[in-house]
C-alpha positions as CSV (number, residue, x, y, z in Angstrom):
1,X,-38.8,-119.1,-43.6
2,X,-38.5,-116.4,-40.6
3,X,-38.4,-113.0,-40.3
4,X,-34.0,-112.7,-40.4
5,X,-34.0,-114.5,-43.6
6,X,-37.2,-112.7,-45.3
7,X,-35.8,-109.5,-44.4
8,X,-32.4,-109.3,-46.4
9,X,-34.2,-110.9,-49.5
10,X,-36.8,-107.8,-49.0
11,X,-34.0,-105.4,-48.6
12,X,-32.0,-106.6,-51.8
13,X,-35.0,-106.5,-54.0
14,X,-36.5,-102.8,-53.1
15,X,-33.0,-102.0,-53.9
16,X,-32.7,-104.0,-57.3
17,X,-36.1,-102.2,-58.2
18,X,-35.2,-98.9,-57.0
19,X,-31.6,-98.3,-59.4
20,X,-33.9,-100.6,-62.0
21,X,-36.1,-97.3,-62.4
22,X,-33.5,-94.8,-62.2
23,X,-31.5,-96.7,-65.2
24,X,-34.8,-96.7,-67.1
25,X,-35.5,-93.2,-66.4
26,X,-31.8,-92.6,-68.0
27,X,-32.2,-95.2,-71.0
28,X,-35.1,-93.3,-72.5
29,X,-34.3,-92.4,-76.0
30,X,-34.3,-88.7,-76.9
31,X,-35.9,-87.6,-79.9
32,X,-34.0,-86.1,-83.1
33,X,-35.1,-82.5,-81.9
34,X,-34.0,-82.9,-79.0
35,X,-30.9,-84.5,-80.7
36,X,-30.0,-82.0,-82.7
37,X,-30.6,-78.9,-80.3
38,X,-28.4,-80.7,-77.8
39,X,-25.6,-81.1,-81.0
40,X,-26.1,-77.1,-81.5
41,X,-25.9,-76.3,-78.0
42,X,-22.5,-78.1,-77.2
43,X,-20.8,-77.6,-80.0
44,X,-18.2,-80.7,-80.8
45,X,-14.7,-79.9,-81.3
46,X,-12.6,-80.9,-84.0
47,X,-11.8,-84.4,-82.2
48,X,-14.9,-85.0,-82.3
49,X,-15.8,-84.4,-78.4
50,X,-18.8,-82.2,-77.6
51,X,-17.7,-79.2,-76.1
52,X,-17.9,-78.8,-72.4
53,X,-19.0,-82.4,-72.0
54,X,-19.1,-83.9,-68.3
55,X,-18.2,-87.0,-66.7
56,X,-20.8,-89.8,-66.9
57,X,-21.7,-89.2,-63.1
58,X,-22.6,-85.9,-63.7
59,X,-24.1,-86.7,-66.9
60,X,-26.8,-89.2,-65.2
61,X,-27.4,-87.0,-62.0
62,X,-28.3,-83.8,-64.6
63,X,-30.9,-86.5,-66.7
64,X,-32.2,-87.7,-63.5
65,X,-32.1,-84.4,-61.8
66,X,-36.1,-83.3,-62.7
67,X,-37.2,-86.5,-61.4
68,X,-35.3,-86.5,-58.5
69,X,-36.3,-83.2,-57.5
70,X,-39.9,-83.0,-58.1
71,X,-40.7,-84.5,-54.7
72,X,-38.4,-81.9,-52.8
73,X,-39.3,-79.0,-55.6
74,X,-40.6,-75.6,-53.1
75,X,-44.5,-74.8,-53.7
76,X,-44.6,-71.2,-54.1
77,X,-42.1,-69.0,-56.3
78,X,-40.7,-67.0,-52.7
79,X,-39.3,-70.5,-51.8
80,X,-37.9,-71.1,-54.8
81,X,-36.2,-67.5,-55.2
82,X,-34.7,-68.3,-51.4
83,X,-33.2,-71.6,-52.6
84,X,-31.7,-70.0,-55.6
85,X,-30.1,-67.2,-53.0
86,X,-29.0,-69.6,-51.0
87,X,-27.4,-71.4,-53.8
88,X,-25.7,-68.4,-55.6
89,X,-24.1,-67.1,-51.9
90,X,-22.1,-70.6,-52.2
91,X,-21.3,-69.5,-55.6
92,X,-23.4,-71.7,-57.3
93,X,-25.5,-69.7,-60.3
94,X,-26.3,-72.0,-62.9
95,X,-30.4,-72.5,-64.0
96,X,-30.5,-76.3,-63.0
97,X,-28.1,-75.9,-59.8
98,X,-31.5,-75.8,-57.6
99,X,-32.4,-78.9,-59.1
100,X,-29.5,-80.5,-58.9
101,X,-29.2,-80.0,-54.9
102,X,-32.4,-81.3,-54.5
103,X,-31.6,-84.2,-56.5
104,X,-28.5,-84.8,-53.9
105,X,-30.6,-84.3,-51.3
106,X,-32.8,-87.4,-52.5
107,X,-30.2,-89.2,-53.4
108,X,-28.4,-88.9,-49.6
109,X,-32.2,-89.5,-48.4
110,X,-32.3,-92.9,-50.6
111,X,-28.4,-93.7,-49.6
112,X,-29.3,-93.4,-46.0
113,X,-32.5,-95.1,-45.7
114,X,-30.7,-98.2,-47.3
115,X,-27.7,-97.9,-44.8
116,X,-30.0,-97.5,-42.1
117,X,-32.4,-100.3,-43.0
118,X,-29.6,-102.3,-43.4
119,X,-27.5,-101.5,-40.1
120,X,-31.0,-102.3,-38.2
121,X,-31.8,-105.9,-40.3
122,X,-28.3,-106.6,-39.1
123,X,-28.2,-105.5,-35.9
124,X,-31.6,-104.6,-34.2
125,X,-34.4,-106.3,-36.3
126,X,-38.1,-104.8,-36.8
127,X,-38.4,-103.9,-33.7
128,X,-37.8,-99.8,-32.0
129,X,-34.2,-99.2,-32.2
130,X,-34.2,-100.6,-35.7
131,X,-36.6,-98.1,-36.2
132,X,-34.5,-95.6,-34.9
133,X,-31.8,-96.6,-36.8
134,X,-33.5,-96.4,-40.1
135,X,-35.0,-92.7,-38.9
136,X,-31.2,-91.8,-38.1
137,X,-29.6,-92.6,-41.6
138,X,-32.5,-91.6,-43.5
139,X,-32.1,-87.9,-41.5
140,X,-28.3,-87.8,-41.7
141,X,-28.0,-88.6,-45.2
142,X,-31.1,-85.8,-46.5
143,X,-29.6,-83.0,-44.0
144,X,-25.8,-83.4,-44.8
145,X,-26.0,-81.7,-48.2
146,X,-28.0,-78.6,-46.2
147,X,-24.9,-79.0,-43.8
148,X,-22.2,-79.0,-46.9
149,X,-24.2,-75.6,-48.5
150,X,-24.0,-74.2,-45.2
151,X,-20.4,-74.4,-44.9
152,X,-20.1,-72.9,-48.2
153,X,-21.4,-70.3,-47.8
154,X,-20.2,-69.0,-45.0
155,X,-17.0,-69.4,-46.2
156,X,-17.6,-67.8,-49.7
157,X,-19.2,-65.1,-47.5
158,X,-16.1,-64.8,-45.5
159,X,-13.8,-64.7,-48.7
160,X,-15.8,-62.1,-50.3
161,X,-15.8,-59.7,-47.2
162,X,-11.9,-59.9,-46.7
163,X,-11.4,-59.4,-50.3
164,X,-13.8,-56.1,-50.7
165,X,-11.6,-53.6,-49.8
166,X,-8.2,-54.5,-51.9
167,X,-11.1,-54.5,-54.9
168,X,-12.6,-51.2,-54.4
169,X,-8.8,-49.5,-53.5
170,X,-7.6,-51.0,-57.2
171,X,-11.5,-50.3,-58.7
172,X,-10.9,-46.7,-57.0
173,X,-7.6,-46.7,-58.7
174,X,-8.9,-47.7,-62.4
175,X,-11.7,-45.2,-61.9
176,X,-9.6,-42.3,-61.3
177,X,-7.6,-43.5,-64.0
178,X,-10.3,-42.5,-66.8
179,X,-12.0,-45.9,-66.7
180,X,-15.6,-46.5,-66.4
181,X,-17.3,-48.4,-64.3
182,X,-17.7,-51.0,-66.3
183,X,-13.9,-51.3,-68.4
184,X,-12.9,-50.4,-64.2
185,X,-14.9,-53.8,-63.0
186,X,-13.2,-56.1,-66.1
187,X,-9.9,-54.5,-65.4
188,X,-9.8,-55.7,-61.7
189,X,-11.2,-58.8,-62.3
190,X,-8.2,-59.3,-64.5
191,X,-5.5,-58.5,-62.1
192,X,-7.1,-60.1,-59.2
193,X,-8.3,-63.1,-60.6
194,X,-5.5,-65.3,-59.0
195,X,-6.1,-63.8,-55.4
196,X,-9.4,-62.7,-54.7
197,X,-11.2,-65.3,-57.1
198,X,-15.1,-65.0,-55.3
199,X,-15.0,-61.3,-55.9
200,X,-13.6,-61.7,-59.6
201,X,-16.3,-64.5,-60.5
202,X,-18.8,-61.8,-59.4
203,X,-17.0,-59.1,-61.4
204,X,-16.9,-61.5,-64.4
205,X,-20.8,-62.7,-64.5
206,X,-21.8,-58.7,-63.7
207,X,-19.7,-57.8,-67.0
208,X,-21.5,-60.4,-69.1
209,X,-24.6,-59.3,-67.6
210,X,-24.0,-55.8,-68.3
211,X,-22.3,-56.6,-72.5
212,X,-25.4,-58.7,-72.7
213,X,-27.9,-55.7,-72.5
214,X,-29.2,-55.7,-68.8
215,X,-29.6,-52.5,-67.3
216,X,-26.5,-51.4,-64.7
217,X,-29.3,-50.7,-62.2
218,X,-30.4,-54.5,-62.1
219,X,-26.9,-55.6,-62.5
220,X,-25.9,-54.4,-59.0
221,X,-29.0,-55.3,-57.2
222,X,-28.5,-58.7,-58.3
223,X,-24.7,-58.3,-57.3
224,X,-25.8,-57.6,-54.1
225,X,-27.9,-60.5,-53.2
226,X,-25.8,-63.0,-54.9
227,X,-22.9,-62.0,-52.7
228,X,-25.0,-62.7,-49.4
229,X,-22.4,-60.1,-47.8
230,X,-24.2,-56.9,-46.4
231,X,-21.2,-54.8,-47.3
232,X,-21.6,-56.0,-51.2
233,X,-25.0,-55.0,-51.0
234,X,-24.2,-51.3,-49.2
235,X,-22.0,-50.6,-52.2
236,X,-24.1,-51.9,-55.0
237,X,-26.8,-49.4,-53.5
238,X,-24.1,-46.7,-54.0
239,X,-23.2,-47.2,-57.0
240,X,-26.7,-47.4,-57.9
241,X,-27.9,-43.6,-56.4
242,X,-24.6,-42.8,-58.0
243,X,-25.0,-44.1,-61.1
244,X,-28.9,-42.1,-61.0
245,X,-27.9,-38.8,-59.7
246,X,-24.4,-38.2,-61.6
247,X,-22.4,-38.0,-58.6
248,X,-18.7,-38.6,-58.6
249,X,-18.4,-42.9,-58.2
250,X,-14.5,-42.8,-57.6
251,X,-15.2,-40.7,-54.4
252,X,-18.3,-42.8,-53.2
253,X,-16.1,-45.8,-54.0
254,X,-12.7,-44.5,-52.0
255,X,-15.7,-43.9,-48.4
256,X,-17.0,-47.3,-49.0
257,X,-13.4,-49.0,-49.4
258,X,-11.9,-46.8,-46.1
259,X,-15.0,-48.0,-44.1
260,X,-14.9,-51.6,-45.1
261,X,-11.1,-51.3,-44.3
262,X,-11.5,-50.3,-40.8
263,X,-14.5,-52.6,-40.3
264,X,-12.0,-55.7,-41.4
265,X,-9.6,-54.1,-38.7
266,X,-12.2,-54.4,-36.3
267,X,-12.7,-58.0,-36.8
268,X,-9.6,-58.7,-36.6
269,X,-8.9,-57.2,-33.1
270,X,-12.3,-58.6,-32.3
271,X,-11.2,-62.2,-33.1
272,X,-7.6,-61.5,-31.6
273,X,-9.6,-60.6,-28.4
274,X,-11.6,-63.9,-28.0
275,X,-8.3,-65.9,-28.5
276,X,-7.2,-65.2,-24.5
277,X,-10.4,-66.9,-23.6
278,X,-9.9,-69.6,-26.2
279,X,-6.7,-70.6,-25.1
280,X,-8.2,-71.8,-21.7
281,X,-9.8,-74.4,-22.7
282,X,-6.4,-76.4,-24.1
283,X,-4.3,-75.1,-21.6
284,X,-6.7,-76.2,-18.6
285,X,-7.1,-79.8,-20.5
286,X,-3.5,-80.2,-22.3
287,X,-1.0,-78.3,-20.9
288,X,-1.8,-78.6,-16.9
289,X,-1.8,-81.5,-16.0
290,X,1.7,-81.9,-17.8
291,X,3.3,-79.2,-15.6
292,X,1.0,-80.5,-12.3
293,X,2.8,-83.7,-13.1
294,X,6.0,-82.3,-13.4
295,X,6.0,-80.0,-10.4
296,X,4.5,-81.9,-8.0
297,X,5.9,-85.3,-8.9
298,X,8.9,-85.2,-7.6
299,X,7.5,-83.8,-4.4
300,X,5.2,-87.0,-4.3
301,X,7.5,-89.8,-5.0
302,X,9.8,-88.1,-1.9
303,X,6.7,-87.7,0.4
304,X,5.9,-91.3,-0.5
305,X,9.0,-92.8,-0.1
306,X,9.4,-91.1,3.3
307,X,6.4,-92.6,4.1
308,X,7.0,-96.3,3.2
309,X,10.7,-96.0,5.0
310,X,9.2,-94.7,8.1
């Protein structure tokens, strides 16, 4: 037998033995404790389907998630407290969403190693650029979901900054009203659910924090950081030395909302300033050569006739 017909056989059984063990990682049988706190944790509705229960996709990926992961899983508690920033600033805050990403991360390394290793049986062989090949797939496929949370985040990040000061004016609003902080923060995220929905998921988890026992104090901080926006994190330090000294919050609330006003203002004549250099670029390549073509090609055609009749 040669080397191109040994090679697909190879390829097909790795693969055959690689789902084989993830299946029998999710076959294993749970025991009746863990049965029966699983039963109590998602209650089951009266048709008889557990409450909050997932596809079967994400079923499997959260049972294989801890094995997936542990390869990828950060060292040292600092790395994992960045990962879990990072994850929360794309608005992602449940306990297993660190492992879960690092599960997809495996899972696109896995996926592209395969596509690679099969592009370069197919096309290259064992030799370098099959090599390469299998490199390339293998990289694209474990750095895409970095890309994706990437993406996220800055545009939760975004989101959350253009939203901040309609908040705190309607916050400002509530407060002055006779509401607390607190019955302020639920009453917003009530009436701005709809339109500003980052800022009101924040709101939302801060109010369970807060009915749930945690002190204001850590509340905010955590606010703060889960936001990823520096502005979120100026007025959570507010509210905090307000919140210790007694001072007036509506006030400190009505500075912070007039400066992030004029701050947004200034971004936007910032970005309305870079779009005369922008448009360059499609006028120089699109628009150009269309009115080159029709200015001057009329003049051509004449010069060239004139030319050919002479």
């Amino acid at each position: 037998m040669t080397l191109t017909t040994i090679l697909p056989i190879a390829l097909f059984g790795l693969f055959t033995v690689g789902l084989w063990f993830v299946m029998d990682l999710l076959s294993k049988n749970k025991s009746k404790a863990d049965e029966r706190l699983e039963a109590l944790r998602k209650p089951k509705t009266p048709g008889g389907v557990a409450e909050g229960e997932k596809g079967a996709v994400s079923g499997m990926l959260e049972k294989a998630a801890p094995k997936l992961s542990s390869a990828l899983k950060p060292q040292s508690e600092l790395e994992q407290n960045a990962l879990k920033v990072r994850l929360a600033n794309a608005g992602f805050n449940s306990p297993g969403a660190s492992q879960l990403f690092l599960s997809v991360k495996m899972i696109g390394l896995i996926t592209g190693l395969l596509l690679g290793g099969g592009v370069a049986a197919l096309k290259f062989g064992l030799d370098r650029n099959g090599l390469v090949a299998l490199v390339v797939g293998g990289g694209i496929g474990f750095y895409l979901p970095e890309l994706a949370l990437r993406v996220l985040i800055s545009r939760r990040v975004e989101e959350i900054f253009l939203s901040l000061p309609d908040v705190l004016d309607l916050l400002v609003v509530c407060v002055e009203a006779g509401l607390g902080l607190d019955a302020g923060m639920r009453r917003v995220a009530e009436e701005l659910g709809d339109t500003h929905k980052a800022v009101c998921e924040e709101l939302n988890l801060c109010n369970m924090q807060l009915q749930m026992g945690r002190p204001r104090r850590d509340v905010l901080h955590d606010l703060g950081v889960r936001s990823g926006v520096d502005d979120m994190r100026a007025l959570a330090a507010i509210l905090i030395q307000a919140d210790r000294f007694g001072s007036s919050i509506g006030q400190a609330l009505r500075v912070q909302s007039d400066s992030m006003r004029v701050k947004r203002s200034q971004l936007a004549e910032e970005r309305a300033q870079k779009t005369a250099v922008q448009m360059i670029f499609p006028l120089v390549l699109f628009i150009f050569p269309g009115i080159f073509v029709v200015l001057v090609g009329p003049a051509a055609i004449m010069l060239m006739d004139g030319l050919i009749n002479n």
